[in-house]
N, C-alpha and C positions, 0 to 999 in steps of 0.2 A: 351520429353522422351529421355532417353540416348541410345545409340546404343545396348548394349547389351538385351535391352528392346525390341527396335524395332524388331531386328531379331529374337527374340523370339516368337514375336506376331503368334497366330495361329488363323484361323478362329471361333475357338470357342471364343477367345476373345471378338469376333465382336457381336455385342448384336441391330442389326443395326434397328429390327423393333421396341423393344421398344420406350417408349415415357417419356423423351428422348430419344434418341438415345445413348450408351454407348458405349465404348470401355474398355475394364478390360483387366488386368495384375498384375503381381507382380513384384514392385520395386525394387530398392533400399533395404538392411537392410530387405528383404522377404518381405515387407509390399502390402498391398493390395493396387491398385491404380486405378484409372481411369478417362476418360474423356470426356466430350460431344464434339465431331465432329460438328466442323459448318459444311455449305452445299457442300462447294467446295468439303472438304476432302471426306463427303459423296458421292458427283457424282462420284469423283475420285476410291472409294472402289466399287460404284457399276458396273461402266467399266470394273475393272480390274477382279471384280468375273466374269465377262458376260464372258471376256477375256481367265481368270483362266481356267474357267468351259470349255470352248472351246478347249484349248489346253491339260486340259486333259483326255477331252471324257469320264469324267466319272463325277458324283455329285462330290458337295466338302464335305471332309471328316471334323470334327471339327479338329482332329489333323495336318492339311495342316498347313505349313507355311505362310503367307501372302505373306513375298518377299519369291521369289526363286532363286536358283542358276542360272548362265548365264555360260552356256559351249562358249570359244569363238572361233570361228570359223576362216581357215586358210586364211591368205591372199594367199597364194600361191597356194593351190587350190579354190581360191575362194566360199571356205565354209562360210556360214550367222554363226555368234552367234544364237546358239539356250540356249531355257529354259529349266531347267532341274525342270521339273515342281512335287510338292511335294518332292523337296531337299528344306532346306533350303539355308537363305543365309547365308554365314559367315561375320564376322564383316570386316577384312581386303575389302572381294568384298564390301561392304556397305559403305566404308570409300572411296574407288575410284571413285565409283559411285558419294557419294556427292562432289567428286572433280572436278570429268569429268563436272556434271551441274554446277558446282561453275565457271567454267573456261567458260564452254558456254554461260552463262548467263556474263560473264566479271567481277568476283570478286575477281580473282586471288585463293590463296589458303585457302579454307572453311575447315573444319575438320569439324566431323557429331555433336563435344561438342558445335562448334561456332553457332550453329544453336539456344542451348539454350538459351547461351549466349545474341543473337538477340532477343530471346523471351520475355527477362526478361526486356533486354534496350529498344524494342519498348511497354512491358506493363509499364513500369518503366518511359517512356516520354509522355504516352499519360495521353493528358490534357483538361480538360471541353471548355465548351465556354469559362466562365469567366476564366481559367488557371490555376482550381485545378487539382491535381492527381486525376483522372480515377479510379487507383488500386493503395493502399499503398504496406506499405514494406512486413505488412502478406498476401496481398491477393498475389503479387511476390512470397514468399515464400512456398505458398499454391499451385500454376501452377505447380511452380518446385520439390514440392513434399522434399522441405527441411524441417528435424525435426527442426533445430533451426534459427532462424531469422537469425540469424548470420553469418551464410555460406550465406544464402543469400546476406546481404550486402556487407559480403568480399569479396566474391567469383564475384559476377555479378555486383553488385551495384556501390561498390567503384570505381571500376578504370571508368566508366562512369563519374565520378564527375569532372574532366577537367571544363567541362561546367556552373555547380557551381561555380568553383576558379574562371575562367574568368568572372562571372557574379560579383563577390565579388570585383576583384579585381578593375575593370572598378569603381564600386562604391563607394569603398574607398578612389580611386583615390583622 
C-alpha cells in the first residue's frame, strides 16, 4: 500500500470476519483495491481494535481512522504522548513513525515508499526448492496494484538486477 492509502484506511475498510478475511480501499488512479491479511497483521488489527475501543470509551464507528494522530507530550513538563483517538494520521506523522522503527530496528533511513519496494524484491527473490520464481513479473505487479507491467519492472524490478549482472558476469568469465 502506499502511504496516502494507508492513512486513509478507516475501520469500515476492515471486512476482518469474512472468509477470507479482506481489507478494501481505493487506490491509485480511484481504483478499487484490496487484500487478504495473513495472520500476524490480523492479531495485530485485532489488539489495536481491543486497544482503539479502550481509549475511546465508545464502539468503533466505520468512519474511524485506523492509525491516529499522536499529540506529543512535553519533555519539560514531563507530559506522555498521548492519542488523539478518531483524528486521523497525517502522512508527514506516518513518514516519521516509519523512520523512528526504521532506526530502532537498525536500518538506517526507511521512507514508508521503501517498504514497497522490499515487497516486491523479497516476492521478486523468492524461490521454490528446485529454484523457480515463487511469483512472476504479473503476479509482482498484481501485489503492487500496477496497471502496467512495466512500472513494475522499472520501477521495483530493474535496479534489483545487480544480482543477475554479477551472476552473468562470473559466467561469461
Amino acid at each position: 500500500m502506499r502511504l496516502t492509502e494507508i492513512i486513509s484506511l478507516t475501520w469500515q475498510s476492515m471486512h476482518l470476519t469474512t472468509q477470507p478475511p479482506e481489507i478494501h480501499w481505493i487506490g491509485k488512479g480511484r481504483r478499487a483495491r484490496h487484500i487478504v491479511p495473513g495472520s500476524a497483521l490480523l492479531d495485530a488489527l485485532a489488539r489495536w481494535q481491543r486497544h482503539y475501543t479502550d481509549g475511546l470509551k465508545r464502539d468503533l464507528q466505520p468512519a474511524d481512522p485506523i492509525l491516529c494522530r499522536v499529540v506529543r507530550g512535553s519533555a519539560s513538563h514531563r507530559r506522555p504522548h498521548r492519542i488523539d483517538w478518531a483524528e486521523p494520521l497525517d502522512g508527514r506523522s506516518f513518514y516519521q513513525l516509519v523512520q523512528m522503527r526504521a532506526r530502532a530496528a537498525g536500518l538506517g533511513h526507511v521512507a514508508p515508499h521503501d517498504l514497497r519496494r522490499s515487497a516486491a524484491a523479497i516476492l521478486h527473490h523468492a524461490k521454490t526448492r528446485e529454484g523457480g520464481h515463487l511469483f512472476d513479473l504479473l503476479d509482482v505487479q498484481k501485489v503492487l496494484g500496477h496497471a502496467d507491467p512495466a512500472t513494475t519492472m522499472r520501477s521495483y524490478l530493474d535496479p534489483l538486477d545487480a544480482e543477475v549482472q554479477g551472476r552473468a558476469a562470473s559466467f561469461l568469465d
